[in-house]
C-alpha positions as CSV (number, residue, x, y, z in Angstrom):
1,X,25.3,3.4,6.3
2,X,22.9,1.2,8.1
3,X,20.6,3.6,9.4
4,X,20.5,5.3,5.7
5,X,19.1,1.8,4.5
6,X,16.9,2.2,7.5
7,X,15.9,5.8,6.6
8,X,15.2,4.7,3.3
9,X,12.7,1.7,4.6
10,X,14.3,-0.9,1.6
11,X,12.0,-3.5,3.1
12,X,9.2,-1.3,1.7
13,X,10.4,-1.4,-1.6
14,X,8.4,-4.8,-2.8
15,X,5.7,-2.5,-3.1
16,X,7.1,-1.4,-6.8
17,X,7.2,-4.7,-8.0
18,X,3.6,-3.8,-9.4
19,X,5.2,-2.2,-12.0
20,X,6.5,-5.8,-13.5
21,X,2.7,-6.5,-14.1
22,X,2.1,-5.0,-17.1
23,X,5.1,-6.4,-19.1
24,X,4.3,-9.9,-17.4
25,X,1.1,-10.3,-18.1
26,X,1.1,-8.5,-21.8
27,X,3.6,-11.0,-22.6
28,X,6.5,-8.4,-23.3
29,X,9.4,-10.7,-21.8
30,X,11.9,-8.9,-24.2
31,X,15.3,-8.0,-23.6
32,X,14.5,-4.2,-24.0
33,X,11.5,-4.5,-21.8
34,X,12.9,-5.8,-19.4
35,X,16.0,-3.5,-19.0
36,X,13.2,-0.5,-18.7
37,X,11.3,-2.0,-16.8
38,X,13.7,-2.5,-14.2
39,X,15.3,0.7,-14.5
40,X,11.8,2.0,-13.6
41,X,11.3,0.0,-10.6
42,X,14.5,1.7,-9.8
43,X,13.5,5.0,-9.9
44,X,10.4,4.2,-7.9
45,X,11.9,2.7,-5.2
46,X,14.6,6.0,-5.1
47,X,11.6,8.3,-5.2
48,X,9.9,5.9,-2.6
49,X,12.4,6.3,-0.3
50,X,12.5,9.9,-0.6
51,X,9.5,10.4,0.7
52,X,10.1,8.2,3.3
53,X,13.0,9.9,4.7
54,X,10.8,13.4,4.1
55,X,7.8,11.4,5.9
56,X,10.5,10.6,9.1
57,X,11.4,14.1,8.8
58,X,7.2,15.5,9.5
59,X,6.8,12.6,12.2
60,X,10.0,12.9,14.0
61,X,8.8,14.3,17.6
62,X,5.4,11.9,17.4
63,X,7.7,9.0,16.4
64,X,9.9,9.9,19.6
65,X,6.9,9.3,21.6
66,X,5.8,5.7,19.5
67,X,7.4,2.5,20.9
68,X,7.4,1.0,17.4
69,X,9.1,3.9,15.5
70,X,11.1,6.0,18.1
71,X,14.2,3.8,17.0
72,X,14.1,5.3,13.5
73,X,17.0,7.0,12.6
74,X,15.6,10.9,12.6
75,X,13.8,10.3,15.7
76,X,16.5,8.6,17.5
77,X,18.6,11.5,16.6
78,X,21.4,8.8,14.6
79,X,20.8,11.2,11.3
80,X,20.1,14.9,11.5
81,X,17.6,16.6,10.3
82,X,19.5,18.3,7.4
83,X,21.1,15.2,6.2
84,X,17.7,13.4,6.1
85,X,16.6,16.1,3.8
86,X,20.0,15.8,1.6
87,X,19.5,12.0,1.0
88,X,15.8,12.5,0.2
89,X,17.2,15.4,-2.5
90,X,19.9,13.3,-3.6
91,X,17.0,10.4,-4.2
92,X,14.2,11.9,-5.5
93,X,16.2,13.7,-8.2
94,X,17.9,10.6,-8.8
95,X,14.6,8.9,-9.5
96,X,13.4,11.8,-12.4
97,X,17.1,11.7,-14.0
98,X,16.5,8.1,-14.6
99,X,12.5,8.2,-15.4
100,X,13.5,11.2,-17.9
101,X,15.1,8.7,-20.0
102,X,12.1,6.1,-19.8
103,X,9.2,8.1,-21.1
104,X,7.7,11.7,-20.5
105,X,4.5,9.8,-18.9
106,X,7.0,7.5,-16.8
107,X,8.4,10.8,-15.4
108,X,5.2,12.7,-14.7
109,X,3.7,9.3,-12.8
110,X,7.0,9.3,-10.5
111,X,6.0,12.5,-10.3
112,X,2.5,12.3,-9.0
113,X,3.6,9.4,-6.9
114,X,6.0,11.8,-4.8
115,X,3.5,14.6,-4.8
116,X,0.7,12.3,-3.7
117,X,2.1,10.2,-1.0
118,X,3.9,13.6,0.2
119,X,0.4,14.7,0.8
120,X,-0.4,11.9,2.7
121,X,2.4,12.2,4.3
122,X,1.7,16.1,5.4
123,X,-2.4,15.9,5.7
124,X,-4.2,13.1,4.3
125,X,-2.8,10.3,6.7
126,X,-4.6,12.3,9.4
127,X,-8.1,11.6,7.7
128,X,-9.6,8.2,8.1
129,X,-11.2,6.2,4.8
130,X,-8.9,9.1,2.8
131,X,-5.7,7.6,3.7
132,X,-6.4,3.8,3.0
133,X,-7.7,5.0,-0.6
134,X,-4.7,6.9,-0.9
135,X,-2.1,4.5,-0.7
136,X,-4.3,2.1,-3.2
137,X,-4.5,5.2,-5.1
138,X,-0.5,5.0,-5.3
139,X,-0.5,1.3,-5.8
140,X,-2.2,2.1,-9.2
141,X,0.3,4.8,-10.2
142,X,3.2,2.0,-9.5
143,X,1.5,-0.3,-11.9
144,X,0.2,1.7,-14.3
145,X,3.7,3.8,-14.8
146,X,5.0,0.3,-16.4
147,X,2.6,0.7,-19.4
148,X,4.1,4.2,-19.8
149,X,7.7,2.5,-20.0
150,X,6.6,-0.5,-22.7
151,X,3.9,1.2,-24.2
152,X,1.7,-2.3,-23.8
153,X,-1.8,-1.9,-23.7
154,X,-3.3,-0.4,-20.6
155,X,-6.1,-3.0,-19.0
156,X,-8.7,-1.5,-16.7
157,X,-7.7,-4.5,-14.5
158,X,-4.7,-3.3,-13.9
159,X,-6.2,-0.6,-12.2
160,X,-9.3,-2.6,-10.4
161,X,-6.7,-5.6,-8.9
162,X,-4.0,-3.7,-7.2
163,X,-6.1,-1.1,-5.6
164,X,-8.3,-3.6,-4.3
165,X,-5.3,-5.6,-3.5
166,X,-3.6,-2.7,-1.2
167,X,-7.3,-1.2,-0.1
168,X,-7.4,-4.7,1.4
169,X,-3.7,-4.8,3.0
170,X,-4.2,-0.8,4.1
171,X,-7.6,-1.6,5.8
172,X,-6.1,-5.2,7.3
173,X,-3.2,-3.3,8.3
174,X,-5.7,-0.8,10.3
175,X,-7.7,-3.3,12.2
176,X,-4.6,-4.8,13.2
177,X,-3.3,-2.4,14.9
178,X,-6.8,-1.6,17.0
179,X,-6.5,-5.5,17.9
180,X,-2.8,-5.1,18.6
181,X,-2.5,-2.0,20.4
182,X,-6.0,-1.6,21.8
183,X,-6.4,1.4,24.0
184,X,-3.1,2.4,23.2
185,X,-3.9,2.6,19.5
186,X,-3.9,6.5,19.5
187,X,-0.3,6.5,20.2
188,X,0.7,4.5,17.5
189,X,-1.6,6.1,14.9
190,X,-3.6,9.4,15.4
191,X,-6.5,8.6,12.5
192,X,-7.6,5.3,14.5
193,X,-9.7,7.5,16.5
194,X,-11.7,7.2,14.1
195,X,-11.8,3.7,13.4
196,X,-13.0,1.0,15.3
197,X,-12.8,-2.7,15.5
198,X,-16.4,-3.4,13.9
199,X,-15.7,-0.5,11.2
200,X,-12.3,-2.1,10.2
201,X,-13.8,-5.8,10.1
202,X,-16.8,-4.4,7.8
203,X,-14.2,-2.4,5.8
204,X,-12.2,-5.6,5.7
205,X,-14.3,-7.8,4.4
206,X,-15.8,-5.1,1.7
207,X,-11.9,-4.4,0.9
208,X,-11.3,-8.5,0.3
209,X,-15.1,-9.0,-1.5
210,X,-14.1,-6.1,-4.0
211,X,-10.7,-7.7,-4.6
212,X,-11.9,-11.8,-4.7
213,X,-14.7,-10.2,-7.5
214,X,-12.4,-8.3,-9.8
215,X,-9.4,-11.0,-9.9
216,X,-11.9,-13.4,-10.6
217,X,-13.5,-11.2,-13.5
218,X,-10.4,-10.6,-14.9
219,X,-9.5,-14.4,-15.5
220,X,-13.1,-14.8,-16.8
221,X,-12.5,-12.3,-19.2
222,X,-9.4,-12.9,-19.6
223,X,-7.4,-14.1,-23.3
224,X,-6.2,-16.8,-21.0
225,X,-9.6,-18.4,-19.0
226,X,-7.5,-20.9,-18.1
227,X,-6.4,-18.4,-15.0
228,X,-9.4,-19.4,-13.6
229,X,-7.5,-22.3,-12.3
230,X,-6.0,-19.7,-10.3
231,X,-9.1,-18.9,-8.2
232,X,-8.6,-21.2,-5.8
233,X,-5.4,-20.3,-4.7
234,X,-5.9,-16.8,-4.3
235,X,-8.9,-17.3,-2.5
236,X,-6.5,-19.6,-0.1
237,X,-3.9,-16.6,0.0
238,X,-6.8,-14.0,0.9
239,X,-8.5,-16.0,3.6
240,X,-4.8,-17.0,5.2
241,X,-4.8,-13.4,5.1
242,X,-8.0,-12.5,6.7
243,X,-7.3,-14.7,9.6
244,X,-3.9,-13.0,10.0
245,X,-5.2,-9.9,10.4
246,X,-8.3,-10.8,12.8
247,X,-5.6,-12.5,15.2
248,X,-3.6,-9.3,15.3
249,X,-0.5,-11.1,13.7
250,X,2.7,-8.4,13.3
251,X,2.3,-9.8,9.6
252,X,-0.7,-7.8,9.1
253,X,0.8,-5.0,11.0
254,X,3.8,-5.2,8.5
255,X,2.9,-6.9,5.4
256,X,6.9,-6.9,4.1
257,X,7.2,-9.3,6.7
258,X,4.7,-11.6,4.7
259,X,7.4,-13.6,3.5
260,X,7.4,-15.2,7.4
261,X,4.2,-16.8,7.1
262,X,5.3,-20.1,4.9
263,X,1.5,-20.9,4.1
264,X,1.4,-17.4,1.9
265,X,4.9,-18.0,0.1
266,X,3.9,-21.5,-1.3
267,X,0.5,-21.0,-2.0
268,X,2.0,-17.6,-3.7
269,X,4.8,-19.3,-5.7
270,X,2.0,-21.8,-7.0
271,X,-0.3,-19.1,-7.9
272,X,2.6,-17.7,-9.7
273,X,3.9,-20.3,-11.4
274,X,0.9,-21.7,-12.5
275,X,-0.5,-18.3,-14.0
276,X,3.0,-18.0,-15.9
277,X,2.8,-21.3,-16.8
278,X,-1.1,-20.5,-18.4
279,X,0.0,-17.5,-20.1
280,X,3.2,-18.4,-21.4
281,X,2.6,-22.5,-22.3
282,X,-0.4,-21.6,-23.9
Protein backbone atom coordinates (compact mmCIF):
# COMPACT_ATOMS: atom_id res chain seq x y z
CA UNK A 1 0.00 0.00 0.00
CA UNK A 2 2.85 2.34 0.57
CA UNK A 3 4.38 2.38 -2.64
CA UNK A 4 0.73 2.85 -4.33
CA UNK A 5 0.54 6.23 -2.20
CA UNK A 6 4.03 6.65 -3.61
CA UNK A 7 2.94 5.77 -7.24
CA UNK A 8 0.22 8.09 -6.83
CA UNK A 9 2.74 11.16 -5.73
CA UNK A 10 -0.12 12.38 -2.77
CA UNK A 11 2.44 14.97 -1.83
CA UNK A 12 1.68 16.51 -5.24
CA UNK A 13 -1.80 16.78 -4.64
CA UNK A 14 -1.70 20.59 -3.06
CA UNK A 15 -1.51 21.51 -6.40
CA UNK A 16 -5.58 21.15 -6.73
CA UNK A 17 -6.24 23.25 -4.00
CA UNK A 18 -6.47 26.05 -6.79
CA UNK A 19 -9.70 24.88 -7.33
CA UNK A 20 -10.89 26.40 -3.76
CA UNK A 21 -10.14 29.89 -5.34
CA UNK A 22 -13.04 30.57 -7.00
CA UNK A 23 -15.67 29.75 -4.27
CA UNK A 24 -13.22 31.65 -1.72
CA UNK A 25 -12.79 34.59 -3.22
CA UNK A 26 -16.52 34.88 -4.90
CA UNK A 27 -17.65 34.66 -1.44
CA UNK A 28 -19.66 31.26 -2.03
CA UNK A 29 -18.79 29.72 1.57
CA UNK A 30 -22.14 27.72 1.28
CA UNK A 31 -22.84 24.37 2.49
CA UNK A 32 -23.54 23.12 -1.07
CA UNK A 33 -20.48 24.81 -2.47
CA UNK A 34 -18.49 23.55 -0.49
CA UNK A 35 -19.47 19.81 -0.69
CA UNK A 36 -18.77 20.20 -4.66
CA UNK A 37 -16.20 21.86 -4.43
CA UNK A 38 -14.46 19.34 -2.48
CA UNK A 39 -15.77 16.47 -4.28
CA UNK A 40 -14.00 18.21 -7.24
CA UNK A 41 -10.76 18.55 -5.78
CA UNK A 42 -11.27 14.96 -5.33
CA UNK A 43 -11.60 14.00 -8.64
CA UNK A 44 -8.60 16.06 -9.66
CA UNK A 45 -6.29 14.70 -7.40
CA UNK A 46 -7.56 10.88 -8.66
CA UNK A 47 -7.11 11.99 -12.27
CA UNK A 48 -3.69 13.67 -11.05
CA UNK A 49 -2.42 10.69 -9.94
CA UNK A 50 -3.34 8.80 -12.81
CA UNK A 51 -1.30 10.38 -14.87
CA UNK A 52 1.33 10.14 -12.56
CA UNK A 53 1.43 6.44 -12.33
CA UNK A 54 0.98 6.56 -16.44
CA UNK A 55 3.98 9.25 -16.39
CA UNK A 56 6.15 6.48 -14.05
CA UNK A 57 5.08 4.03 -16.51
CA UNK A 58 6.85 6.26 -19.92
CA UNK A 59 10.00 7.16 -17.61
CA UNK A 60 10.55 3.87 -16.05
CA UNK A 61 14.06 2.83 -17.73
CA UNK A 62 15.36 6.73 -17.65
CA UNK A 63 14.17 6.94 -13.99
CA UNK A 64 16.32 3.62 -13.32
CA UNK A 65 19.24 5.50 -14.46
CA UNK A 66 18.23 8.99 -12.14
CA UNK A 67 19.54 8.94 -8.54
CA UNK A 68 16.56 11.03 -7.44
CA UNK A 69 13.75 8.87 -8.99
CA UNK A 70 15.13 5.27 -9.52
CA UNK A 71 13.54 4.43 -6.04
CA UNK A 72 10.00 5.03 -7.51
CA UNK A 73 8.01 2.16 -7.31
CA UNK A 74 7.80 1.22 -11.34
CA UNK A 75 11.38 1.81 -11.66
CA UNK A 76 12.39 -0.08 -8.71
CA UNK A 77 10.49 -2.90 -9.95
CA UNK A 78 8.15 -2.84 -6.29
CA UNK A 79 4.89 -2.52 -8.73
CA UNK A 80 4.71 -4.03 -12.16
CA UNK A 81 4.04 -2.57 -15.11
CA UNK A 82 0.47 -3.89 -15.54
CA UNK A 83 -0.64 -3.08 -12.18
CA UNK A 84 0.62 0.56 -12.56
CA UNK A 85 -1.61 0.80 -15.54
CA UNK A 86 -4.63 -0.86 -13.48
CA UNK A 87 -4.44 1.74 -10.67
CA UNK A 88 -4.12 4.61 -13.19
CA UNK A 89 -7.58 2.94 -14.85
CA UNK A 90 -9.11 2.38 -11.73
CA UNK A 91 -8.19 6.38 -10.89
CA UNK A 92 -8.77 8.17 -13.83
CA UNK A 93 -12.22 6.66 -14.31
CA UNK A 94 -12.89 7.23 -10.81
CA UNK A 95 -12.19 10.84 -11.27
CA UNK A 96 -14.95 11.30 -14.47
CA UNK A 97 -17.62 9.11 -12.39
CA UNK A 98 -17.38 11.67 -9.77
CA UNK A 99 -16.95 14.93 -12.14
CA UNK A 100 -20.05 13.49 -14.17
CA UNK A 101 -22.15 14.33 -11.28
CA UNK A 102 -20.52 17.96 -10.84
CA UNK A 103 -21.12 19.59 -14.14
CA UNK A 104 -20.68 18.66 -17.93
CA UNK A 105 -17.84 21.50 -18.06
CA UNK A 106 -16.37 20.08 -14.68
CA UNK A 107 -15.98 16.71 -16.57
CA UNK A 108 -14.64 17.93 -19.91
CA UNK A 109 -11.84 20.25 -17.84
CA UNK A 110 -10.79 16.85 -15.88
CA UNK A 111 -10.76 15.79 -19.07
CA UNK A 112 -8.36 18.16 -20.78
CA UNK A 113 -6.26 18.12 -17.64
CA UNK A 114 -5.54 14.32 -18.24
CA UNK A 115 -5.17 14.72 -21.92
CA UNK A 116 -2.87 17.65 -21.57
CA UNK A 117 -0.46 16.76 -18.87
CA UNK A 118 -0.43 13.12 -20.62
CA UNK A 119 1.02 14.99 -23.50
CA UNK A 120 3.51 16.50 -21.52
CA UNK A 121 4.10 13.56 -20.10
CA UNK A 122 4.65 11.65 -23.74
CA UNK A 123 6.32 14.79 -25.77
CA UNK A 124 6.04 18.15 -24.51
CA UNK A 125 8.28 17.65 -21.34
CA UNK A 126 11.04 17.08 -23.86
CA UNK A 127 10.69 20.76 -25.27
CA UNK A 128 12.10 23.56 -23.31
CA UNK A 129 9.87 27.03 -22.67
CA UNK A 130 6.82 24.39 -23.95
CA UNK A 131 6.84 22.44 -20.79
CA UNK A 132 7.01 25.28 -18.13
CA UNK A 133 3.94 26.92 -20.01
CA UNK A 134 2.37 23.68 -19.90
CA UNK A 135 2.05 22.91 -16.43
CA UNK A 136 0.87 26.72 -15.85
CA UNK A 137 -1.40 25.94 -18.55
CA UNK A 138 -2.78 23.04 -16.26
CA UNK A 139 -2.69 25.15 -13.18
CA UNK A 140 -5.42 27.33 -14.96
CA UNK A 141 -7.54 24.29 -15.83
CA UNK A 142 -7.38 23.25 -11.88
CA UNK A 143 -8.73 26.68 -11.03
CA UNK A 144 -10.92 27.47 -13.49
CA UNK A 145 -12.85 23.84 -13.35
CA UNK A 146 -14.20 25.30 -9.81
CA UNK A 147 -16.23 27.97 -11.53
CA UNK A 148 -17.63 25.17 -13.66
CA UNK A 149 -18.71 23.31 -10.24
CA UNK A 150 -20.39 26.78 -8.49
CA UNK A 151 -21.17 28.45 -11.52
CA UNK A 152 -19.61 31.88 -9.85
CA UNK A 153 -18.43 34.33 -12.04
CA UNK A 154 -15.32 33.60 -13.99
CA UNK A 155 -12.45 36.51 -13.38
CA UNK A 156 -9.72 36.84 -15.86
CA UNK A 157 -7.49 36.96 -12.75
CA UNK A 158 -8.16 33.78 -12.10
CA UNK A 159 -6.47 32.86 -15.11
CA UNK A 160 -3.48 35.70 -15.00
CA UNK A 161 -2.47 34.77 -11.04
CA UNK A 162 -2.00 31.02 -10.99
CA UNK A 163 -0.30 30.70 -14.29
CA UNK A 164 2.06 33.31 -13.38
CA UNK A 165 2.19 31.71 -9.99
CA UNK A 166 3.29 28.02 -11.35
CA UNK A 167 5.22 29.76 -14.57
CA UNK A 168 7.22 31.17 -11.71
CA UNK A 169 7.63 27.80 -9.47
CA UNK A 170 8.10 25.65 -13.07
CA UNK A 171 10.97 28.06 -14.14
CA UNK A 172 12.44 28.32 -10.30
CA UNK A 173 12.10 24.77 -10.18
CA UNK A 174 14.40 24.53 -13.59
CA UNK A 175 17.18 26.73 -12.49
CA UNK A 176 17.41 24.78 -9.47
CA UNK A 177 18.15 21.96 -10.70
CA UNK A 178 21.13 23.43 -13.19
CA UNK A 179 22.49 24.98 -9.71
CA UNK A 180 21.88 21.66 -8.00
CA UNK A 181 22.92 19.11 -10.32
CA UNK A 182 25.32 21.17 -12.56
CA UNK A 183 27.00 19.06 -15.17
CA UNK A 184 25.01 16.25 -14.20
CA UNK A 185 21.85 18.11 -14.99
CA UNK A 186 21.20 16.03 -18.25
CA UNK A 187 20.73 13.03 -16.14
CA UNK A 188 18.16 14.28 -14.11
CA UNK A 189 16.23 16.06 -16.80
CA UNK A 190 16.77 15.68 -20.63
CA UNK A 191 15.13 19.40 -21.74
CA UNK A 192 17.88 21.25 -19.47
CA UNK A 193 20.14 21.01 -22.34
CA UNK A 194 18.57 23.55 -23.37
CA UNK A 195 18.52 25.76 -20.56
CA UNK A 196 21.12 27.40 -18.89
CA UNK A 197 21.79 29.20 -15.69
CA UNK A 198 21.61 32.84 -17.21
CA UNK A 199 18.34 31.78 -19.31
CA UNK A 200 16.61 30.35 -16.15
CA UNK A 201 17.60 33.57 -13.92
CA UNK A 202 16.18 35.90 -16.83
CA UNK A 203 13.13 33.56 -17.16
CA UNK A 204 12.94 33.75 -13.35
CA UNK A 205 12.80 37.01 -12.78
CA UNK A 206 10.30 37.68 -16.03
CA UNK A 207 8.15 34.65 -14.45
CA UNK A 208 8.12 36.53 -10.74
CA UNK A 209 7.68 40.38 -12.50
CA UNK A 210 4.61 38.95 -14.53
CA UNK A 211 3.15 37.38 -11.33
CA UNK A 212 4.18 40.55 -8.56
CA UNK A 213 2.17 42.87 -11.56
CA UNK A 214 -1.05 40.90 -11.95
CA UNK A 215 -1.56 40.09 -8.10
CA UNK A 216 -1.05 43.51 -7.49
CA UNK A 217 -3.59 44.58 -10.38
CA UNK A 218 -6.00 42.37 -9.27
CA UNK A 219 -6.25 43.93 -5.59
CA UNK A 220 -6.30 47.39 -7.35
CA UNK A 221 -9.06 46.43 -9.19
CA UNK A 222 -10.33 44.52 -6.98
CA UNK A 223 -14.26 44.90 -5.02
CA UNK A 224 -12.04 44.68 -2.05
CA UNK A 225 -8.87 47.41 -2.55
CA UNK A 226 -8.25 46.83 0.80
CA UNK A 227 -6.17 43.46 -0.54
CA UNK A 228 -3.74 45.84 -1.30
CA UNK A 229 -2.60 45.49 2.19
CA UNK A 230 -1.74 42.20 0.97
CA UNK A 231 1.16 43.40 -1.32
CA UNK A 232 3.60 43.42 1.05
CA UNK A 233 3.44 40.09 2.10
CA UNK A 234 3.41 38.51 -1.10
CA UNK A 235 6.11 40.43 -2.24
CA UNK A 236 8.01 38.99 1.12
CA UNK A 237 6.79 35.27 0.03
CA UNK A 238 8.11 35.77 -3.62
CA UNK A 239 11.46 37.22 -2.76
CA UNK A 240 11.92 34.37 0.15
CA UNK A 241 11.25 32.42 -2.87
CA UNK A 242 13.64 33.85 -5.34
CA UNK A 243 16.45 33.46 -2.97
CA UNK A 244 15.53 29.80 -2.41
CA UNK A 245 15.78 29.05 -5.75
CA UNK A 246 19.20 30.99 -6.58
CA UNK A 247 20.77 28.97 -3.58
CA UNK A 248 19.75 25.71 -5.15
CA UNK A 249 17.53 24.86 -2.01
CA UNK A 250 15.68 21.11 -2.46
CA UNK A 251 12.60 23.48 -1.62
CA UNK A 252 12.85 24.92 -5.00
CA UNK A 253 13.65 21.60 -6.45
CA UNK A 254 10.35 20.25 -4.75
CA UNK A 255 8.06 22.99 -3.91
CA UNK A 256 5.54 20.38 -1.81
CA UNK A 257 8.25 20.51 0.52
CA UNK A 258 7.60 24.33 0.98
CA UNK A 259 5.86 23.78 4.07
CA UNK A 260 9.77 23.23 5.58
CA UNK A 261 10.79 26.69 5.08
CA UNK A 262 9.00 28.39 8.33
CA UNK A 263 9.54 31.94 6.84
CA UNK A 264 7.00 31.02 3.78
CA UNK A 265 4.27 29.30 6.13
CA UNK A 266 3.86 32.35 8.38
CA UNK A 267 4.18 34.96 6.06
CA UNK A 268 1.54 32.64 4.00
CA UNK A 269 -0.90 32.14 6.88
CA UNK A 270 -0.81 36.02 7.38
CA UNK A 271 -1.32 36.66 3.80
CA UNK A 272 -4.20 34.39 4.13
CA UNK A 273 -5.78 35.36 6.94
CA UNK A 274 -5.58 38.83 6.40
CA UNK A 275 -7.17 38.59 2.75
CA UNK A 276 -10.06 36.48 4.34
CA UNK A 277 -10.28 38.61 6.89
CA UNK A 278 -10.64 41.81 3.98
CA UNK A 279 -13.09 39.92 2.08
CA UNK A 280 -15.17 38.41 4.51
CA UNK A 281 -15.16 41.39 7.56
CA UNK A 282 -15.87 43.83 5.02
Amino acid sequence: MKEIFKLMRIAQWYKNLVIFLPVIFAKYLLLDGIWKTFLGFIALCLISSANYAINDIIDRKADRKNPEKKSRPVAAGKISVPSAWLLAAVLGISALVISVFLSRAFMFSVAALFLLTLAYSLWLKHEAFADVIVISANFVIRAVSGVFITNVRLSPWLILCPFFLALFLAVGKREAELKKFGSMALVHRKNLSMYNPSLTKVLTGISATLLIISYSLYCFLSIYPKLMLTIPFALYIIFRYLYLIDSGSDIARNPEKMFKDRRIMISGAATAALALGIIYLA
